[in-house]
N, C-alpha and C positions, 0 to 999 in steps of 0.2 A: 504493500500500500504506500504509494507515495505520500509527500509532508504534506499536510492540511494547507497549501499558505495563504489563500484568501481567508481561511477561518481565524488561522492564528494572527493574522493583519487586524481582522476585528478584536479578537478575545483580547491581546497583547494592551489596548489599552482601556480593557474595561477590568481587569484582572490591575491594573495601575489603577485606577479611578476606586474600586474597593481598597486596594492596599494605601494610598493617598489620605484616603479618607479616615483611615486609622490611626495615620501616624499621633501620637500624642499631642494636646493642642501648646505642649508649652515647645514644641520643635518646631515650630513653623518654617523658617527657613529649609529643614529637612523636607519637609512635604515640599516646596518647590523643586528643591535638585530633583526629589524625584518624580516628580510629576514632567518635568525638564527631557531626564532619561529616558522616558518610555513614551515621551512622545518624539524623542531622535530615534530609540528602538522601533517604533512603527515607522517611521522614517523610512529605513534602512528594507523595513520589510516591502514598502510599497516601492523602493526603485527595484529590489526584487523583481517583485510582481511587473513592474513595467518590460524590467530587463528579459524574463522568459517568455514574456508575450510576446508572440508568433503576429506582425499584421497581414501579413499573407497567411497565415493557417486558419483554421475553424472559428466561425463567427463568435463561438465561449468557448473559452479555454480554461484553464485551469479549473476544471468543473467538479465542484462534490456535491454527492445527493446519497441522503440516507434517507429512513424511512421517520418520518415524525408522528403524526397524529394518524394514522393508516384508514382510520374509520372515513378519516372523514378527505380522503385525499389530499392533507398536506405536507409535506415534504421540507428537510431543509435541502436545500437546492441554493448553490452559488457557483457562478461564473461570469467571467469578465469580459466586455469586446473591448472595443480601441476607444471609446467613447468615457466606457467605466474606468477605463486604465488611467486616463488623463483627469479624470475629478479623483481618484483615490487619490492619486500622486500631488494635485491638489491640495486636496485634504491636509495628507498627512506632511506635507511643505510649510503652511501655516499654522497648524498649530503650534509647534514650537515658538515661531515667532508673535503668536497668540500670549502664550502662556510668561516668554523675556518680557513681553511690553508692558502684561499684568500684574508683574510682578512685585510691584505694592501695595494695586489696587483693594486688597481684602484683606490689609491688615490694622490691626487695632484702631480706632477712632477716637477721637477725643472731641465730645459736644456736647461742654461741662459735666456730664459723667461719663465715664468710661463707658463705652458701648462693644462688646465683642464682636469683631466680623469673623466667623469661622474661615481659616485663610484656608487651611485643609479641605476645606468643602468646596470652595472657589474650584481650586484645580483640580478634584476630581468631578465637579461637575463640566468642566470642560473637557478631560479626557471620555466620559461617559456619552456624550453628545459625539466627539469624534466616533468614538467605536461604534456609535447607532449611523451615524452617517456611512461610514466604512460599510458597514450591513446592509447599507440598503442599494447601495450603489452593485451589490454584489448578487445580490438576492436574481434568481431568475425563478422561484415561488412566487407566485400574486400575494399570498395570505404571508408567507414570511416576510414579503415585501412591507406589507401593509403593518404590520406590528411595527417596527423599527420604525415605518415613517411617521407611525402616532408616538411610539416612545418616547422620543428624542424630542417632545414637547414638555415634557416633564424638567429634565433640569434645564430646557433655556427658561423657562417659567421661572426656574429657582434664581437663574442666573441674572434674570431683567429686573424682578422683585426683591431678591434680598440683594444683590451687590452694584448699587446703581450708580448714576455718574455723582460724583461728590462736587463737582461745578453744578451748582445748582442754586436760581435764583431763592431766594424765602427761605423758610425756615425747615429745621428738618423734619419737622412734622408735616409739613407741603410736601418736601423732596418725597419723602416717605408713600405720602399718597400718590402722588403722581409717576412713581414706579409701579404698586400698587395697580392702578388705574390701566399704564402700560402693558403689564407683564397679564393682566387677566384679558386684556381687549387683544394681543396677541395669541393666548390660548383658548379664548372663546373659536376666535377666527377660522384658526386653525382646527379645532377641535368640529364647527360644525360642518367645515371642509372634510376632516376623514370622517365623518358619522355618513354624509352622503355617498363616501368611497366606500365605505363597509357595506351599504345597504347595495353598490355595485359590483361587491367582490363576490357576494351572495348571489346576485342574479348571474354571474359568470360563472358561477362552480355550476349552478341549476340548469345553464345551460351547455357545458364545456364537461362537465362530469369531472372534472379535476380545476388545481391552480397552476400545472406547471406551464410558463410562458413558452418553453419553447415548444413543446406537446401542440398546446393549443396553436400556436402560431403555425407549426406545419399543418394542424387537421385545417387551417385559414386556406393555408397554400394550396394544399392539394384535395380541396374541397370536400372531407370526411366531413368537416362542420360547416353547416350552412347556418348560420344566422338570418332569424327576418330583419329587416332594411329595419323598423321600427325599437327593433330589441338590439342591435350595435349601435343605434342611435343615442338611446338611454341610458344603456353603458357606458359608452364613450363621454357622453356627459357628465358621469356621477364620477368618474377616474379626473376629469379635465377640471371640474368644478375644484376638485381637492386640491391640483396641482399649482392651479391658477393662482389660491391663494395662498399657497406655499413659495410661488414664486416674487413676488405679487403681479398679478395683471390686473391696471381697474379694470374695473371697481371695486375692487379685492383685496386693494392694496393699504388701504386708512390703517391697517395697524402696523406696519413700517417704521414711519417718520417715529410714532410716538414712542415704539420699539428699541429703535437705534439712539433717538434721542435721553432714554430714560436711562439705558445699559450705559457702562464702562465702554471705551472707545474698544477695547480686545471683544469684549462681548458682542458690539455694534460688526466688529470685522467676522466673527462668527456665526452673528445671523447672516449678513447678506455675503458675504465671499465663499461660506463654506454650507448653512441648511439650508437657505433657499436654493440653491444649486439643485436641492434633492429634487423640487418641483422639474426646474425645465429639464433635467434628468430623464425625468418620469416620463414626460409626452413623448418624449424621443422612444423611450423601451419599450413604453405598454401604451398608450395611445396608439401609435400610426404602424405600432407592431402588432395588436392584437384588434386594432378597429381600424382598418386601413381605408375604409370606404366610409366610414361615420368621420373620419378624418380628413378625408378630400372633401364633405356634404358641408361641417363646419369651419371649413378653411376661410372663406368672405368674412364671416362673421366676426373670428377669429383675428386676421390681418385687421379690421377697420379698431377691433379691441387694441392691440398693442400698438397699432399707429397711435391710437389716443394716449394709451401708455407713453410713448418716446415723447409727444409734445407737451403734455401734460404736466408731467413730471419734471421736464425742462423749464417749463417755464414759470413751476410753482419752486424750483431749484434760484430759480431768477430773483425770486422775491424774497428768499428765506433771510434772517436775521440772524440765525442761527447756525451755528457752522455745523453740525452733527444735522442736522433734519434739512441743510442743504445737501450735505453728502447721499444723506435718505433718498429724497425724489431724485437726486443726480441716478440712484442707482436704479430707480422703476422705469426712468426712463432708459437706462442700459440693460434692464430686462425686457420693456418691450421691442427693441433691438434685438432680443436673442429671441425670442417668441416667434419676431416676423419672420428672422431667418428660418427659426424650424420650419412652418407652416409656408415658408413658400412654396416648399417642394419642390429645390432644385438642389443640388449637390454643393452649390457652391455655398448658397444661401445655410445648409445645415452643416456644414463644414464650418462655415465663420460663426454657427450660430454656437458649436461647441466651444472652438477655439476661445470665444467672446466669452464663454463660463469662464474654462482658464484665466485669460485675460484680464476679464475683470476683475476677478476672484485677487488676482497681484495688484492691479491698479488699484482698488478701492481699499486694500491691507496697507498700500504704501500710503494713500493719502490718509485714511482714517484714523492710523497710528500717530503718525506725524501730527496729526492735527490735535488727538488725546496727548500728546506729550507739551503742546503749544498750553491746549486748555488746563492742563493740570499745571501748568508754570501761574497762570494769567487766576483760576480760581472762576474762569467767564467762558462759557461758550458763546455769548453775541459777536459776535463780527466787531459792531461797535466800539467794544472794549480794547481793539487791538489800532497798532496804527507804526508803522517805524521798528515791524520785528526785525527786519531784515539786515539795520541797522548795530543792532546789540549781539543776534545770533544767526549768522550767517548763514551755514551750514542748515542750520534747522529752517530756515527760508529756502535756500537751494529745494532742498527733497521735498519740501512740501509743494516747490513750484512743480518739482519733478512729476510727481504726483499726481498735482492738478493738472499738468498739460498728456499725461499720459489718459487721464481721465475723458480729456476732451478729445482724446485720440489722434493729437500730433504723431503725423508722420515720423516715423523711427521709431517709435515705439507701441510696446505690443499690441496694445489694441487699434491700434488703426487695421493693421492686416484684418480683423475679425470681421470690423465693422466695415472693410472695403468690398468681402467678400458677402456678407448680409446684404446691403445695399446691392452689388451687382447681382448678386442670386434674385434678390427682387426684383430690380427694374427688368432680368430676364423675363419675367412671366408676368409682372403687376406691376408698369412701367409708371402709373401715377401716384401707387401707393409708394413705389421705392423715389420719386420728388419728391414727395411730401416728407418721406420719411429724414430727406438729407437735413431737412430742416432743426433737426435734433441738435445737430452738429456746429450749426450756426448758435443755438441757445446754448448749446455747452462750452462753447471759445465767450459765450459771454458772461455766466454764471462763476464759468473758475476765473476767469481772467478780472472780473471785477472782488471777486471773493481776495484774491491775492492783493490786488491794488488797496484795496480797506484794510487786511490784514497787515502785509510786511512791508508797503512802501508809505511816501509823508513821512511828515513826522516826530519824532518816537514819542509815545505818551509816558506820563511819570510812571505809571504802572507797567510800564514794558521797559523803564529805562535798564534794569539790574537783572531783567531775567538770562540766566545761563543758556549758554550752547547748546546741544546734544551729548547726551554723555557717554560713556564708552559704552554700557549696555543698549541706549536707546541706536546709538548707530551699528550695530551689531544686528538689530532688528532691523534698521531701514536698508544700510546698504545691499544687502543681498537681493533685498528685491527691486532695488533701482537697479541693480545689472541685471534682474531679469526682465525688467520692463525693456532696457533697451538689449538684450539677447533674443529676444524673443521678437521685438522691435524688429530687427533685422535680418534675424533667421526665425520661420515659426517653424521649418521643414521636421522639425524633430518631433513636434506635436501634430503635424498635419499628418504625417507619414502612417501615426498609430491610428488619428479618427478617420481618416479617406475612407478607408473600405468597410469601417461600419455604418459610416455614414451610404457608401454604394446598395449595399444591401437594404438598412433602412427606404431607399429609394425603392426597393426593388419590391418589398413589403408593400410599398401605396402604390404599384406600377404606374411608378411616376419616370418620366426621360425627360433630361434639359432639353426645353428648347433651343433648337437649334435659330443661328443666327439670320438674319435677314440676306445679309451682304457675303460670302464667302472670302474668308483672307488669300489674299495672292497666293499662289505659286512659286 
């Protein structure tokens, strides 16, 4: 029997996230190193997993299936394509740098009485959230699937509600509430998203006699299971509904801002860089793989939704006062960017729509960060309060420009390639909706570029005159991902190579083919 290694990639930090959790509370510093370790040991095991995958061999590979609940046909079932391979690595890339940047975040407080923040708990409720995220990316079960992606609601709930941002205007009994308020309008959200997926997992076992995706997907192919047009329509909505607001697509999206804005700036990069990822994930695996025709029927619908997303979200980014719930709508508008790609249904359009998970997933870690280390200097997330940083700490202006212009998807860096290739996947086939769409692009060179002009240039206010640099551990956090915004910038060929042919197949699933071109290129 070969080594488990997609299983032990999950266990490895939920097996840290218990052990974390115990360390004695008067070690705290101990519970970081190792909280630290085992999120570089999972590290270690997903460049593994990238390194043995085959993208010319088998659409899942390193695949385990035992027998789970037998009665009732579920299965634990994991396997990976070119698609999973690139959010695990993902994944398991940023947490480490998750958990250095947090690494004060949850410890003791003083506000006039001593108040304890369980710092142990902090970091194993972030490794607890990777290891469900790892699971689910892995999961080719519908019903194992669907566990993990309700679990991993449980400690971000802990992580928005007890360990929230400490720049916070009023008093702590406000702050207090309005985490409170965040962390329950977040798990409502999401919670009445998977209630509607359950009641769909149900009607696909009733109909499919099992949950295994890849089973059903061939009896799709090779017409064992026929679906009526009305019952994958239903289905396909109650899977899409969940995902939507996992991602967020509006209208879906209202508990985001308040999300990101109430969390720890690590906590903000873990919602939107590393859970939501599970949503636009999901349409890609089980939507347009297991409802391929309910998937081409709500494609209109779908495109005019995340068109409203990209502009929407840009242009309430336009207004924000606030730097954390400007980052917010920055990012629903770079998820309805990754949405339109999916659903365009061209190769190039789901290729950049992956890449763009990636992508994003580094650009929004590098600005987020940077910006939690700005605000934890200053005691203010407004915008307002800053004015002349760039003046006292250099360096910490640099990467946060860095940041915001990779945000806005400047040429050289990484995400433009995504966003070049979404946009032209689009205008292949929906040549108004991909105009419409560039316009995102124009509100994002104006949202970051005026955010930096108020932030680090004029100037310097008395409250920003004494604020320090970046310090060895905070740049230890950002540099590595400002080389990959511009590695990746320049060459994406190492992440393209692994999602190209999951993404072929995926086409092949909605027998969908690029359109071909108008004009034929020369000879």
């Amino acid at each position: 029997m070969s080594f488990p290694l997609l299983t032990a990639t999950a266990v490895l930090p939920a097996v840290g996230a218990i052990i974390t959790a115990a360390v004695p509370a008067a070690r705290r510093t101990a519970a970081k190193w190792l909280a630290l370790l085992v999120s570089l040991a999972t590290l270690v095991l997903a460049i593994t997993v990238m390194v043995r995958f085959d993208p010319d061999g088998d659409r899942y590979q390193l695949t385990e299936s035992h027998a789970w609940i037998a009665d009732f046909g579920v299965r634990y079932e994991l396997g990976v394509d070119g698609i999973a391979v690139a959010l695990i690595a993902l994944t398991a890339l940023l947490i480490p740098f998750i958990i250095l940047a947090g690494w004060h975040d949850a410890d003791p407080l003083e506000t006039g009485n001593t108040r304890w923040r369980p710092t142990q708990g902090f970091f194993a409720l972030i490794l607890a959230v990777e290891a469900m995220v790892i699971i689910s990316f892995e999961a080719t079960d519908v019903f194992l699937f669907y566990i993990f992606f309700e679990a991993m609601l449980i400690p971000m709930y802990f992580l928005i509600g007890g360990f929230g941002d400490r720049a916070h205007a009023g008093s702590e009994e406000n702050a207090a509430a309005q985490r409170s308020y965040a962390a329950v309008k977040f798990l409502l959200y999401n919670l009445v998203g998977g209630l509607i997926m359950l009641a769909a997992v149900i009607g696909l076992y009733v109909v499919a006699g099992n949950f295994s995706l890849q089973e059903i997907a061939e009896a799709r192919a090779n017409g064992s299971l026929d679906m009526a047009t009305n019952t994958e329509r239903w289905l396909f909505l109650g899977f899409f509904f969940a995902f939507a607001v996992k991602a967020p697509l509006w209208p879906l999206h209202t508990w985001l801002p308040n999300a990101m804005g109430e969390a720890t700036a690590p906590v903000a990069v873990l919602i939107t860089a590393v859970v939501d990822k599970v949503g636009t994930f999901a349409m890609l695996r089980f939507c347009l793989q297991l409802f391929p025709e309910a998937s081409k029927w709500a494609t209109p619908a779908i495109l005019v939704l995340a068109l409203i997303s990209i502009i929407y979200g840009a242009l309430l980014a336009v207004g924000q006062r606030d730097i954390k719930r400007l980052v917010a709508y920055a990012s629903i508008s770079h998820f309805g960017f990754i949405i339109l790609g999916i659903f365009a249904m061209t190769s190039q359009g789901q290729s950049g729509a992956t890449l763009y998970m990636v992508n994003h997933g580094i650009s929004t870690a590098a600005l987020m960060l940077v910006a939690g280390f700005l605000i934890s200097r200053r005691g203010s997330r407004l915008i307002a309060d800053y004015g002349g940083v760039q003046k006292v700490a250099p360096v910490l202006a640099g990467t946060f420009l860095i940041g915001g212009l990779a945000t806005l998807s400047l040429p050289g860096l990484a995400p433009f390639v995504s966003e070049f290739l979404v946009l032209v996947g689009t205008f292949a086939r929906y040549p108004v909706i991909g105009i419409i769409a560039t316009f995102g692009i124009v509100l994002a060179a104006l949202y970051v570029l005026v955010l930096y002009q108020r932030t680090m240039t004029g100037p310097v206010k008395p409250e920003v005159a004494t604020m320090p640099d970046l310090r060895v551990r905070e740049l230890v956090v950002v540099a590595p991902l400002v080389a990959l915004l511009i590695f990746l910038g320049v060459y994406p060929k190492p992440i393209t190579d692994i999602v190209n042919p999951a993404v072929k197949q995926t086409m092949s699933d909605v027998q969908k083919k690029d359109p071909q071109p108008e004009v034929e290129a020369a000879k």
